[in-house]
N, C-alpha and C positions, 0 to 999 in steps of 0.2 A: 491778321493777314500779313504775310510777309514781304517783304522790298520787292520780290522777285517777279511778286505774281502784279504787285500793286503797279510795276514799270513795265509790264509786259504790252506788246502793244497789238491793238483792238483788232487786227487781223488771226490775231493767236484761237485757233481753234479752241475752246473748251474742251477740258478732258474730266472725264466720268471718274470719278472715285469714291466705290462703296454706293453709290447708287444716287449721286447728287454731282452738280454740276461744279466743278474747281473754280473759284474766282466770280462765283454768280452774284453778289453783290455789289462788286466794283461795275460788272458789266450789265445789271438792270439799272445802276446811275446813269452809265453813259448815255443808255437810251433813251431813257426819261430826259435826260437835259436833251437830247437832240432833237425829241419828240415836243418838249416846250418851245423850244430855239422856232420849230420848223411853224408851228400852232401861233407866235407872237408874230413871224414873217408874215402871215397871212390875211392879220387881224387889218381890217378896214381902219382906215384914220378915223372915222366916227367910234369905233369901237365895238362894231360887231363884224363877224365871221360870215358868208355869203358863197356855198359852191353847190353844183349842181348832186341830187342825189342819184346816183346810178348806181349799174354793176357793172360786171364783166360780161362776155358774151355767151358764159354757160349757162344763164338763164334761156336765151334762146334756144337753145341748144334740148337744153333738158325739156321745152316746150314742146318740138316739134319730135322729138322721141315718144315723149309720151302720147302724144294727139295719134303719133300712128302706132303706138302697140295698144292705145283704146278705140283705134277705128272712127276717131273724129277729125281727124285734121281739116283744117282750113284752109284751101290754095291760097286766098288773099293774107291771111295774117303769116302763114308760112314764107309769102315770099316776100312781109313785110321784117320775120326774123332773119331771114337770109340778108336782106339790106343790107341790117345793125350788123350783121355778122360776118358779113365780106367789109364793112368800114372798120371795124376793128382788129383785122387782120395785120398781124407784124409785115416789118418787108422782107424779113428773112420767111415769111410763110406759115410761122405759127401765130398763137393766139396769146395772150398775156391774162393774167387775173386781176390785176389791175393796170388804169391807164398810164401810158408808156413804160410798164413793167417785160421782164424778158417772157419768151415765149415758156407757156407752160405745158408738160404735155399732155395733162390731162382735158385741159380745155380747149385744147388742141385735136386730141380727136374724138373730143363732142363732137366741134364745132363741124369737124372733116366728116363726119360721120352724118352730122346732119342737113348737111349741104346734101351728100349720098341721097338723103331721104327724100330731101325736099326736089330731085330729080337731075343734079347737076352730075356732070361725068369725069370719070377719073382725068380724062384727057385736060377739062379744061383749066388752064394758066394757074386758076386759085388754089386747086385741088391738086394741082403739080408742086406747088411750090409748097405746100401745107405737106404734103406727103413726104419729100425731099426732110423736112426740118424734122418729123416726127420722128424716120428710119435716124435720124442723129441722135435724137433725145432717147434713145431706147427702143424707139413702138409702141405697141399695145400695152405688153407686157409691164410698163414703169409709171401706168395709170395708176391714180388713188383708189382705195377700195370701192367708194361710193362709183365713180365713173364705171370700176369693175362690176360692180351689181348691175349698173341698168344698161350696160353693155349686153349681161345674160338675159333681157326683160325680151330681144330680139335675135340672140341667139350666136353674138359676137365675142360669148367669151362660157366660159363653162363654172358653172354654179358651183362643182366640188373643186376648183381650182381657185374662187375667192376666197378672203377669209371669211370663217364663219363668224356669224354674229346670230345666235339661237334666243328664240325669244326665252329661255328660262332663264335669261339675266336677271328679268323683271320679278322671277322670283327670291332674289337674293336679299336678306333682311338690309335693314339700315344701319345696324353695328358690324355688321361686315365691310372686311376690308374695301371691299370693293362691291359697287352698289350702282341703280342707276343716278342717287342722288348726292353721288361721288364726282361727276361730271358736270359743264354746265348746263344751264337752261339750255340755252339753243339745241345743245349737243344731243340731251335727252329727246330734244321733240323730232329730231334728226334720226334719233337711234331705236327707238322702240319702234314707231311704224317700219322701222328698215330690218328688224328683226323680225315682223310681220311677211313682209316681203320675202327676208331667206329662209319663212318656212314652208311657205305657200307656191317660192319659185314660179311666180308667171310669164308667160312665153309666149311669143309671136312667132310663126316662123315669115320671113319676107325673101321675098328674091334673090338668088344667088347673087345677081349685078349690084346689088343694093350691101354687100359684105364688104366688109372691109379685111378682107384677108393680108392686103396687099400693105396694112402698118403693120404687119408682125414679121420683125426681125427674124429670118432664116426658114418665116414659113409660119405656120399655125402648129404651133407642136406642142400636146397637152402637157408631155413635160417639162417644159420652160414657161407655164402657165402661172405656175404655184410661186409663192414668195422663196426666196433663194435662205439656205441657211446663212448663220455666223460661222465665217472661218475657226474662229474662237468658239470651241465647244463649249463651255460651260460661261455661256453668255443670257443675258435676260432675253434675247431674240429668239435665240433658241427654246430656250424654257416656254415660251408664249407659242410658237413656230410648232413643238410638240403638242401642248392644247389644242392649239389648232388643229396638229391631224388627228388627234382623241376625237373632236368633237366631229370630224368629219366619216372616220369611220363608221362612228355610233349612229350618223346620217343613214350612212351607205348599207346598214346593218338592221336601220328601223330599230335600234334600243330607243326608248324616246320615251320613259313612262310619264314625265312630267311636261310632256308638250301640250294633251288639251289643255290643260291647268294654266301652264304658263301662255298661250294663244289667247283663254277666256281671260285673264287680266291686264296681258299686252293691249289686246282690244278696248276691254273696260277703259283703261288709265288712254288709251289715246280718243275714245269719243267721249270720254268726259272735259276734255278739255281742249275738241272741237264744237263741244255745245255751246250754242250762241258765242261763235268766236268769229272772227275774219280773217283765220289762219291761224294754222298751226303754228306756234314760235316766231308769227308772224314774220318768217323765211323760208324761198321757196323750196327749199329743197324738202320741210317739213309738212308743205303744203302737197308736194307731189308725191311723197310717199304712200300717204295714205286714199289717194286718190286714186295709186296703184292698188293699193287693199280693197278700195271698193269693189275694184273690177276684178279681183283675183280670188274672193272670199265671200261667204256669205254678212259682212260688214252692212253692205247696202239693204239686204233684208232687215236687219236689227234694228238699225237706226235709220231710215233712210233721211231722215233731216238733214242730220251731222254728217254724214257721206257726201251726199248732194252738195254740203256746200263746198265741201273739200272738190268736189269735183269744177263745181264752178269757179271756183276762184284759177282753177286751170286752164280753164274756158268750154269747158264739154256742156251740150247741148243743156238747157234748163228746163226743159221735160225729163228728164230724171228726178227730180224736183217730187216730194209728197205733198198731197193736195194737202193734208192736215199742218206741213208745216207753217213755221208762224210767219206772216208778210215782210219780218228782216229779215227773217233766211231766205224765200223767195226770191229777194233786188236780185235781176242780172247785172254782175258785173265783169263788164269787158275788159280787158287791160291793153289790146292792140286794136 
């Protein structure tokens, strides 16, 4: 490593060369010492560690989206999310991903979005000042893909305008370069039911007052929908940005020869490892995915155990529940 990079100092952006990050070892030290540093501040004089465990307030959020694109919602635990979710509001009006983190925009117009739901109106104070922060941060449009799919679950964003994510990943071998056991745990339990979902595409439609039209920058325009190219043509953005619209035509075109195939082992591999489990990846985001699947596919016929509990852990009614399953999958468990 040379003088140049080794005195460079820690605001210097990282630059890509050849497909690896310039200077990545000097700059995974620093973080690790800072990340010790911060971890020895914290430690109790007896000598253990003591903080509350929480999230952010996109679990709310993704709660009461999904309770109303499956027709269960709760007025009392809805307007028990809405609480948590007006107190963790920034004062500049968006929402953070974690606590006193800046405003992010994708949890941002969850959270605005499900406020929308849960009956509150454009007009009031929270929802002004949420909207104001979002039109800065981009809008709609600068959401993460995942906020972008369950945006389409209610009819707030267009399914050939996310990126794709097609369940014939699942059929890519293991010496392949890229594979689902290329990524990590979490990621996978995250990403195969969500490849479930973008082939099944399920859809609510809800009230026009209930749209959030009014965070998309210049309007709702399908094309300022899609991910923007690299200025720099022959960039790896672009190369992927191209896949992408391969794989979306071949959507739009119904080429699809290996989608049963790939649908029967997506499914397989995610209810075998909701059997006798208490969640998916035990995070919820892998826990409501497939909860969508129940409701979107014939999932719930095949297994109705494994479903059921995926659904309950969301909170949907426990009469869904098969008489045959065994009395631990049965427990209602409520979480608000």
């Amino acid at each position: 490593m040379d003088d140049s990079s080794s005195t460079a100092p820690p605001s210097t952006p990282p630059q890509l060369r050849f497909g690896k990050i310039d200077d990545l070892a000097s700059r995974v030290s620093t973080a690790i010492d800072g990340a010790r540093n911060w971890l020895f501040s914290q430690q109790h004089e007896d000598g253990y560690w003591c903080g509350e465990l929480e999230a952010d307030s996109t679990l709310e959020s993704d709660y009461i989206l999904l309770h109303t694109l499956l027709g269960t919602g709760n007025p009392e635990r809805f307007q028990k999310c809405v609480t948590y979710i007006l107190r963790h509001q920034n004062e500049d009006g968006g929402w953070p991903i974690y606590n006193g983190g800046p405003s992010n925009i994708s949890a941002s117009v969850k959270a605005y979005f499900s406020l929308k739901l849960a009956g509150y109106k454009p007009d009031h104070p929270a929802l002004e000042r949420a909207r104001t922060q979002i039109l800065d941060l981009g809008g709609v449009t600068k959401v993460n893909t995942f906020t972008k799919i369950y945006l389409c679950f209610l009819g707030q964003y267009d399914y050939d305008a996310v990126p794709a994510i097609p369940p014939e990943i699942v059929l890519f071998p293991n010496w392949f370069w890229f594979n689902i056991y290329e990524i990590s745990s979490w990621s996978r339990a995250i990403l195969v039911p969500l490849s479930i979902v973008y082939a099944k595409k399920p859809f609510k439609k809800i009230p026009d007052e209930l749209a959030i039209d009014e965070l998309f920058v210049g309007g709702r325009d399908k094309s300022r929908m899609r991910l923007e190219w690299s200025e720099k043509l022959v960039s790896w953005r672009n190369f992927f940005l191209v896949l992408d619209r391969l794989v979306h035509w071949f959507e739009a075109v119904h080429i699809r020869p290996l989608r049963s195939i790939a649908l029967t082992k997506a499914e397989k591999w995610m209810l075998e490892r909701l059997e006798m489990s208490d969640g998916l990846g035990a995070i919820y985001p892998a826990m409501l995915n497939p909860s969508t699947n129940s409701k979107s596919s014939e999932l719930k016929r095949k297994t109705p155990s494994a479903c059921s509990r995926a659904n309950l852990r969301s909170g949907t009614p426990p009469t869904r529940f098969s008489r045959s399953a065994k009395p631990a999958c049965r427990r209602t468990i409520r979480e608000w």
